[in-house]
C-alpha positions as CSV (number, residue, x, y, z in Angstrom):
1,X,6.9,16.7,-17.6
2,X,6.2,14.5,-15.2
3,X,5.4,10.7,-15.0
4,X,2.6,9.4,-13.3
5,X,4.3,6.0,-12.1
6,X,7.2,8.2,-11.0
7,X,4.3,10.7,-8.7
8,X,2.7,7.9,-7.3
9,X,6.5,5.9,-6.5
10,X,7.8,9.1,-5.0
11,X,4.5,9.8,-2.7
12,X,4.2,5.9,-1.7
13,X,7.7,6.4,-0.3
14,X,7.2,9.7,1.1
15,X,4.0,8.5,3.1
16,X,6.4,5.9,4.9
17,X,9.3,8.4,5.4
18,X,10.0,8.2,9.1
19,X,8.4,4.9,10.0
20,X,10.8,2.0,10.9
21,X,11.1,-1.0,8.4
22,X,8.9,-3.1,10.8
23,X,6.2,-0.4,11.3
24,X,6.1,-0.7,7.0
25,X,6.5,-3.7,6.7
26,X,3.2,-4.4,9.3
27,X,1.4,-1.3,7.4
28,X,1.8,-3.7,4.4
29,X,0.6,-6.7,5.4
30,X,-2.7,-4.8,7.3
31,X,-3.1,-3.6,3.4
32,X,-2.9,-6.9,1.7
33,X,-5.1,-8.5,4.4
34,X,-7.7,-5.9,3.4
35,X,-7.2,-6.5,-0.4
36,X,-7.8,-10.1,0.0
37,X,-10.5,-9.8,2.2
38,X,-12.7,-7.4,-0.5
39,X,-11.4,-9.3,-2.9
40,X,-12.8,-12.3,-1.2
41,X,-16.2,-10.7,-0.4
42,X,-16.5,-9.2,-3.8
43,X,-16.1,-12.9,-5.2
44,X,-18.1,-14.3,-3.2
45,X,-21.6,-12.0,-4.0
């Protein structure tokens, strides 16, 4: 059987297989711009 946490680490990693560490590392930080911005937005209303 399968762990979920285990799934979703394993596909994470396989959605970034290929890409350079600074094309990741800028993927990331898009990500956690958006986060904070809905977060933000959601706070605010």
């Amino acid at each position: 059987m399968f762990s979920m946490k285990e799934r979703a680490k394993w596909d994470a990693w396989k959605a970034i297989e290929g890409k350079s560490t600074d094309e990741a590392m800028s993927d990331h930080i898009t990500k956690v711009k958006q986060l904070l911005e809905a977060e933000a937005s959601s706070a605010s209303a």
